[in-house]
N, CA, C and O atoms as CSV, one atom per row, in Angstrom:
chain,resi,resn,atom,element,x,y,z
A,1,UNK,N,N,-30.800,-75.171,94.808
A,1,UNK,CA,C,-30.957,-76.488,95.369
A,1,UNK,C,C,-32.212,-77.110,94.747
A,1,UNK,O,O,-33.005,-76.349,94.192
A,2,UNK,N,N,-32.498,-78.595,94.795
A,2,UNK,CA,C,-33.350,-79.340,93.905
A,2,UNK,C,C,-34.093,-79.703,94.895
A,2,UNK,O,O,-33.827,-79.324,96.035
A,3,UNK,N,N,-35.108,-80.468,94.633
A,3,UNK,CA,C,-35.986,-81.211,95.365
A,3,UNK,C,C,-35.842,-82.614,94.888
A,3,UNK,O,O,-35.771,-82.779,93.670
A,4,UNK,N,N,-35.813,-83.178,95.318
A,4,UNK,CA,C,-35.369,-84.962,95.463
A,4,UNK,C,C,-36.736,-85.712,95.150
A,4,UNK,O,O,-37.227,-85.977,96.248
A,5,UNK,N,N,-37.546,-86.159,94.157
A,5,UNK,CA,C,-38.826,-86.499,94.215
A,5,UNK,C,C,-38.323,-88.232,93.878
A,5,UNK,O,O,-38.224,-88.833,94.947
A,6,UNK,N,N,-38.036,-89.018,92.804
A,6,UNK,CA,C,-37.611,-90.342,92.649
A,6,UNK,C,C,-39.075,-90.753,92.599
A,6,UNK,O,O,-39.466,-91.611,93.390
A,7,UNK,N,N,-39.957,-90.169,91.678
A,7,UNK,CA,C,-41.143,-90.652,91.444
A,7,UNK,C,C,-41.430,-91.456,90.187
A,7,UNK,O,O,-40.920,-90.834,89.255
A,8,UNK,N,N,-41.844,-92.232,89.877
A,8,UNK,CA,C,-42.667,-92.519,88.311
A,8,UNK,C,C,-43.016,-91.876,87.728
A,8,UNK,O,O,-43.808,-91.169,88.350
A,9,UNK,N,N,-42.884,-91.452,86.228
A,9,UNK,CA,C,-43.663,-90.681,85.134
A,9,UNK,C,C,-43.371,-91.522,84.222
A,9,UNK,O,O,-42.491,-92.375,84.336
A,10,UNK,N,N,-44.068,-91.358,83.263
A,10,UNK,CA,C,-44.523,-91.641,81.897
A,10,UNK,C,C,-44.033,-90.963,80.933
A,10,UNK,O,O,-44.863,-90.093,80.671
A,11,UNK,N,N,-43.066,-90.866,80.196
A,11,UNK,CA,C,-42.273,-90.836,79.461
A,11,UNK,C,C,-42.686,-90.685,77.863
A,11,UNK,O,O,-43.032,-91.819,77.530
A,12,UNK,N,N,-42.794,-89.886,76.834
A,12,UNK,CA,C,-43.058,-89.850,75.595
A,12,UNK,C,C,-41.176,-89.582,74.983
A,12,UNK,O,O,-40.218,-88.976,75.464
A,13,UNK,N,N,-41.392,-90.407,73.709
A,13,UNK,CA,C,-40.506,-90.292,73.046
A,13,UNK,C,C,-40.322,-90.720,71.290
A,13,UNK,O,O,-40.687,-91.826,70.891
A,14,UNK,N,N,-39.965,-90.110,70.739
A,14,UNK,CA,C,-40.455,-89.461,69.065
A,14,UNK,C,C,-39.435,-91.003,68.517
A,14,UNK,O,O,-38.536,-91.658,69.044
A,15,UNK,N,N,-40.008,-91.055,67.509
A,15,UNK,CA,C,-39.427,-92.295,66.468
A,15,UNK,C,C,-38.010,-93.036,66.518
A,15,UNK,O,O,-37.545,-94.161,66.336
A,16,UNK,N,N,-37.565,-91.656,66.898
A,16,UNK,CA,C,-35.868,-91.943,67.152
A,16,UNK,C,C,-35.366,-92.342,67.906
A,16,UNK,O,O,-34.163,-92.561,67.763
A,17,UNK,N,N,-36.147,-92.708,69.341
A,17,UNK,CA,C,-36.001,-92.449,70.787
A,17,UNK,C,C,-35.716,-91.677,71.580
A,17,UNK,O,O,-35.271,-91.991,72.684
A,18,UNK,N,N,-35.954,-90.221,71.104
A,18,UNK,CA,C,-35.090,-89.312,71.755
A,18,UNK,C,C,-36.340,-88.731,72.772
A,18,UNK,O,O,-37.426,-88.600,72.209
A,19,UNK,N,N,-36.291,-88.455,73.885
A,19,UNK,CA,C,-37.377,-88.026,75.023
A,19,UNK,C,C,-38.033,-86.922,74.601
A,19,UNK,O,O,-37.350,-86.040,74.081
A,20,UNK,N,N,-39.448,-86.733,74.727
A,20,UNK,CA,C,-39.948,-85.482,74.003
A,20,UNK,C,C,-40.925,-85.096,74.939
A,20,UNK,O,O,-41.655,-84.256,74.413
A,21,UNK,N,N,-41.286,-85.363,76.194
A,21,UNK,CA,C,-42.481,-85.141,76.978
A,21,UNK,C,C,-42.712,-86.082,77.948
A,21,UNK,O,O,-42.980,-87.257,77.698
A,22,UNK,N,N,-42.604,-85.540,79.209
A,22,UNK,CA,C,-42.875,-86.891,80.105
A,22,UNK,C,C,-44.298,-86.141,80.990
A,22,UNK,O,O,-44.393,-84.939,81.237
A,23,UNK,N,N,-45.379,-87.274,81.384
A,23,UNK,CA,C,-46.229,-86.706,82.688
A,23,UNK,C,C,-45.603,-87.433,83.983
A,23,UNK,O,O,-44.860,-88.410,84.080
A,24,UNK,N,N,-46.385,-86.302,85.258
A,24,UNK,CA,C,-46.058,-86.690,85.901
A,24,UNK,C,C,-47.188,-85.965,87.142
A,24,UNK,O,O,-47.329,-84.749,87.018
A,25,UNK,N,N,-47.842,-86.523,88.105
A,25,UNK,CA,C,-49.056,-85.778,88.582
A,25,UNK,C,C,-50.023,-85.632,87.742
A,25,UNK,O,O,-50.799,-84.749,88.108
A,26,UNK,N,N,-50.420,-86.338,86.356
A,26,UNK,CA,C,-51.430,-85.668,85.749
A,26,UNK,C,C,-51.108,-84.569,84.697
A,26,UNK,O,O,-51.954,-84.190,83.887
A,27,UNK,N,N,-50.087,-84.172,84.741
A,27,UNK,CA,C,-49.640,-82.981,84.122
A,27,UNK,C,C,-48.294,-83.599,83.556
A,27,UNK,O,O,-47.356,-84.275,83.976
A,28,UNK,N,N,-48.790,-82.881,82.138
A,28,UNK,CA,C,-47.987,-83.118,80.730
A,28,UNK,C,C,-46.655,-81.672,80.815
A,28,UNK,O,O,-46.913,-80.476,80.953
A,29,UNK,N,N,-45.256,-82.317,80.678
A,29,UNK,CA,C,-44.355,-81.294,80.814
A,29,UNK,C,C,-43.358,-81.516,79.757
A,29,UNK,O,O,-42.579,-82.467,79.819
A,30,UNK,N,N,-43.351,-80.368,78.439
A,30,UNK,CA,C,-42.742,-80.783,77.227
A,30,UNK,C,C,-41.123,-80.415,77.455
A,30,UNK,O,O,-40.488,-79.462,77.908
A,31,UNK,N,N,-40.869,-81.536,76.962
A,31,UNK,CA,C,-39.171,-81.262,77.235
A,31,UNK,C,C,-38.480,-80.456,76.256
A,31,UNK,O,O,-38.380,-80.828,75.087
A,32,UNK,N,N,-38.025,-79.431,76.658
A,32,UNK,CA,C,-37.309,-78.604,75.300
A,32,UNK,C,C,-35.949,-78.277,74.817
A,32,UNK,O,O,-35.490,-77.530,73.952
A,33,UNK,N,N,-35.231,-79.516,76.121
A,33,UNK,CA,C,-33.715,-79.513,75.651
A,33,UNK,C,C,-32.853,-80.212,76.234
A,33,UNK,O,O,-32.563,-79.804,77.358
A,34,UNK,N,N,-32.307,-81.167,75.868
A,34,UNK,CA,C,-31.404,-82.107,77.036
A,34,UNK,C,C,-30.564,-81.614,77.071
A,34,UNK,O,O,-30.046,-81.380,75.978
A,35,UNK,N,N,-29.705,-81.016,78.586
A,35,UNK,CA,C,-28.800,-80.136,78.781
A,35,UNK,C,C,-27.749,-81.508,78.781
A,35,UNK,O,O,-26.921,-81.626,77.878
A,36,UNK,N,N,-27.863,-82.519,79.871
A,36,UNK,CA,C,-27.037,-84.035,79.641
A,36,UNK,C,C,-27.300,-84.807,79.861
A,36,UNK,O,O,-28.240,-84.744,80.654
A,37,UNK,N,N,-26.970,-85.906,79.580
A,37,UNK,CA,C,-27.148,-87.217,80.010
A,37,UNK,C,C,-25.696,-87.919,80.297
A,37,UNK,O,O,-24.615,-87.510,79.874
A,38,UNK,N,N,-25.976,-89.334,81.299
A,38,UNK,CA,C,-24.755,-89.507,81.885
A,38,UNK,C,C,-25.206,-90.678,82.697
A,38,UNK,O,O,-26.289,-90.626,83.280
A,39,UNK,N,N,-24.442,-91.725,82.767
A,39,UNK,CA,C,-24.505,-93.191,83.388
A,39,UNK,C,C,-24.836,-94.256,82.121
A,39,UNK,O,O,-25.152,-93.760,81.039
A,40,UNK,N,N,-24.778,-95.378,82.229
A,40,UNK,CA,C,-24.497,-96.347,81.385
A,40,UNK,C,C,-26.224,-97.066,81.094
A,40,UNK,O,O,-27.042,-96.981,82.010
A,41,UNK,N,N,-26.625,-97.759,79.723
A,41,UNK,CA,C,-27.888,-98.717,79.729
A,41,UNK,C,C,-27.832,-99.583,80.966
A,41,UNK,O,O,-28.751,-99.538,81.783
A,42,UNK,N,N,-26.659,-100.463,81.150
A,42,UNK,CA,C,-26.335,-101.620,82.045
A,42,UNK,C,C,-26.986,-100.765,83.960
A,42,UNK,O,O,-27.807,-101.116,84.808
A,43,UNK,N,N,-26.160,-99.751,83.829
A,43,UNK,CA,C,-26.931,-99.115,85.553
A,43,UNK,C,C,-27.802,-98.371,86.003
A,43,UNK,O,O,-28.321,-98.073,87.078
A,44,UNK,N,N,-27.883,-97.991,84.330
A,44,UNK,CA,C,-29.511,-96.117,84.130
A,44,UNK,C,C,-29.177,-95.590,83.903
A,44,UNK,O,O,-28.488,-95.136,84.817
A,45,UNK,N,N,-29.083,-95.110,83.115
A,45,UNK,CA,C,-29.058,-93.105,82.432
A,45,UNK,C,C,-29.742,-92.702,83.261
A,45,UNK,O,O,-30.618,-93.232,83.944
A,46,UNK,N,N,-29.170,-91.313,83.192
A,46,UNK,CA,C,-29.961,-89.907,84.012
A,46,UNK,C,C,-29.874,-88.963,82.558
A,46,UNK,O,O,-28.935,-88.928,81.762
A,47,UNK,N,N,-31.060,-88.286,82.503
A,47,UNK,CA,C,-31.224,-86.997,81.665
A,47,UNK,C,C,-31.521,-85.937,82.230
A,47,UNK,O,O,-32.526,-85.795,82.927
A,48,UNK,N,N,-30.624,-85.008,81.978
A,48,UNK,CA,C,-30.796,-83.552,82.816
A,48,UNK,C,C,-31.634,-83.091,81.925
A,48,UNK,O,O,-31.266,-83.316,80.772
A,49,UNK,N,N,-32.863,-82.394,82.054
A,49,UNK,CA,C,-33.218,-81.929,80.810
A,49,UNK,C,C,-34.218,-80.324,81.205
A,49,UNK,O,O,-34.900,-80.167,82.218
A,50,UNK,N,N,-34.056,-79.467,80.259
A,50,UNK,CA,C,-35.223,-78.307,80.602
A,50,UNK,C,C,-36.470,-78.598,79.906
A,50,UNK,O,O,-36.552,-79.066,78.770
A,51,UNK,N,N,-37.370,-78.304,80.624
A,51,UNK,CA,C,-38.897,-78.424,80.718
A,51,UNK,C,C,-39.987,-77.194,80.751
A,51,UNK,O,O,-39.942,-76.170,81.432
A,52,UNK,N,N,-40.782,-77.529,79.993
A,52,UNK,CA,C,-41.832,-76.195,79.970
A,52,UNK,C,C,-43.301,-76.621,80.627
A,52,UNK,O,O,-43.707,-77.506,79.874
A,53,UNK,N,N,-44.028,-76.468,81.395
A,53,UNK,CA,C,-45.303,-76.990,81.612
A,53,UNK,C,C,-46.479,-75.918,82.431
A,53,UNK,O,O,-46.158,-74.751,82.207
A,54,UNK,N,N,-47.865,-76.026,83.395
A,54,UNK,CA,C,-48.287,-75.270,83.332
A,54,UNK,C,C,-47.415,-74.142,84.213
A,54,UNK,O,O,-47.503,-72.934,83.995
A,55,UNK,N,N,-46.398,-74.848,85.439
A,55,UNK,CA,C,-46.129,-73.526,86.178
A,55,UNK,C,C,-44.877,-73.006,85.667
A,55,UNK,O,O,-44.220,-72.314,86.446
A,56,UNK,N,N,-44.449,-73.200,84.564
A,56,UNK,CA,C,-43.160,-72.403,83.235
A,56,UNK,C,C,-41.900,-73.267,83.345
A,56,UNK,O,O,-41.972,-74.476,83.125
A,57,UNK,N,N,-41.136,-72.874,83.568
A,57,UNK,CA,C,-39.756,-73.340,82.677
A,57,UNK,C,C,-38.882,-74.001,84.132
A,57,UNK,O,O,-38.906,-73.248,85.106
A,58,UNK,N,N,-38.298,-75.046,84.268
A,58,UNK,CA,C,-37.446,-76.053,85.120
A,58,UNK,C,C,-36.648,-76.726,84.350
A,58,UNK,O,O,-36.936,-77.199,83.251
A,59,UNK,N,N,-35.087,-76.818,85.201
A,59,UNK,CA,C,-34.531,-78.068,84.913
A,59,UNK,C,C,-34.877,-79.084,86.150
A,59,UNK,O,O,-35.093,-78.944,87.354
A,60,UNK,N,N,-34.808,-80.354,85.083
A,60,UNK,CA,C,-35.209,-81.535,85.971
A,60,UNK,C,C,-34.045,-82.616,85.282
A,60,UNK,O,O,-33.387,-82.505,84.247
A,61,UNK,N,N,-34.101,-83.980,86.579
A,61,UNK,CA,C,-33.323,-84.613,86.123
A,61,UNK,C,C,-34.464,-85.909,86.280
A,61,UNK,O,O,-35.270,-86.145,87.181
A,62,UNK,N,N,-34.118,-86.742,84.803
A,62,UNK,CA,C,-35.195,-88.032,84.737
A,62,UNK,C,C,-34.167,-90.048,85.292
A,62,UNK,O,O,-32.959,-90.201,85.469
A,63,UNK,N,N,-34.873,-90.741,85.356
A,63,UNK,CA,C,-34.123,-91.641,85.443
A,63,UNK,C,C,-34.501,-92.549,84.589
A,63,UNK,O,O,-35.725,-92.623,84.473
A,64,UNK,N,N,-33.887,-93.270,83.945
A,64,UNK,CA,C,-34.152,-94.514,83.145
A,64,UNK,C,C,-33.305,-95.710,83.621
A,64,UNK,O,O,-32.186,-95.822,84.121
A,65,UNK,N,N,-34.379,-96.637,83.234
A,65,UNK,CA,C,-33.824,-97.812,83.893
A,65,UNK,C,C,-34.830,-98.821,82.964
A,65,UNK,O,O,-35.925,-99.100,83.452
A,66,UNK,N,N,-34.552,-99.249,81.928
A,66,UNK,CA,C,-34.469,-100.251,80.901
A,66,UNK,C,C,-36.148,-99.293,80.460
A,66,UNK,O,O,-36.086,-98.308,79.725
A,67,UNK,N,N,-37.362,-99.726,80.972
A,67,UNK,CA,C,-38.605,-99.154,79.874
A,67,UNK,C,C,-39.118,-98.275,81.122
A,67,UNK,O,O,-40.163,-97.723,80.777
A,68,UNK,N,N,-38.695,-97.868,82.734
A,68,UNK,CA,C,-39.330,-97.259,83.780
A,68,UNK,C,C,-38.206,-95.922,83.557
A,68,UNK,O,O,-37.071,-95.625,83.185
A,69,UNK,N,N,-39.284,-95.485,84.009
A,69,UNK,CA,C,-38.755,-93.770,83.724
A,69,UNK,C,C,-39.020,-93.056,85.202
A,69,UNK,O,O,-40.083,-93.477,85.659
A,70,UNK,N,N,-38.417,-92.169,86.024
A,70,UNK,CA,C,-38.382,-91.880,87.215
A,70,UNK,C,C,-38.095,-90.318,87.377
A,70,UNK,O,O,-36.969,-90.073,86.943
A,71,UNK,N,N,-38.678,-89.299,87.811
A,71,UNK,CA,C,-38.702,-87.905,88.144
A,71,UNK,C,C,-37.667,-88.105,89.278
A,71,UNK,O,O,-38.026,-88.667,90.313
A,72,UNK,N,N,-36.376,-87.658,89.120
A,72,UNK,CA,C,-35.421,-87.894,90.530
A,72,UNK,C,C,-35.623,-85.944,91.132
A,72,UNK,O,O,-36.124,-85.707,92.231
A,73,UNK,N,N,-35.329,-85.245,90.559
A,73,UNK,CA,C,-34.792,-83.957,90.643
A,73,UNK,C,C,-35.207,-82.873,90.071
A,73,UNK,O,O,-35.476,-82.942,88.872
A,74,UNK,N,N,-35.351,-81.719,90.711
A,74,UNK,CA,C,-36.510,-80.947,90.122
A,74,UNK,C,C,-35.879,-79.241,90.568
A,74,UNK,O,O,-36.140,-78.791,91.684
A,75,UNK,N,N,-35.021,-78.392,89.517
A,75,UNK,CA,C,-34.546,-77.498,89.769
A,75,UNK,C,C,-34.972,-76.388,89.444
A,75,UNK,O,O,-35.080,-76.277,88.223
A,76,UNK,N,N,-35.390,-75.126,90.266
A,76,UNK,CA,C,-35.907,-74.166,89.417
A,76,UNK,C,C,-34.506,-73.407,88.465
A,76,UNK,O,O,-33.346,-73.217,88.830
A,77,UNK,N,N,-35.163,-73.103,87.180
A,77,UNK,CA,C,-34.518,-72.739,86.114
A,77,UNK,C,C,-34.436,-71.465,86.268
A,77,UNK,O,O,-33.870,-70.776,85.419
């Protein structure tokens, strides 16, 4: 089961646009694999993605919504 957070983070993403690191609390969490993504530009993408940071390895799910980026979901891996 996840934890439901629907917070703000800050979002890094490499030349291509592809997501490479988002913070969130202060703390930098490198993304090391988009498991999926799913929903449309027009209503938000969601990115499921696995994450490495100081307390180790999670899947999380992010939200986008045109340039705001949102921590929805937070699963231990």
């Amino acid at each position: 089961m996840g934890h439901l957070l629907n917070e703000p983070v800050r979002a890094e993403q490499d030349p291509a646009g592809r997501l490479t690191a988002y913070e969130w609390r202060g703390t930098r969490y490198a993304v090391d694999e988009v498991l999926k993504t799913y929903g449309t530009a027009r209503e938000g993408r969601v990115y499921r993605v696995r994450v490495t940071g100081a307390e180790g390895v999670a899947v999380v799910e992010l939200g986008r919504d045109e340039d705001r980026w949102r921590l929805r979901h937070v699963f231990a891996a």
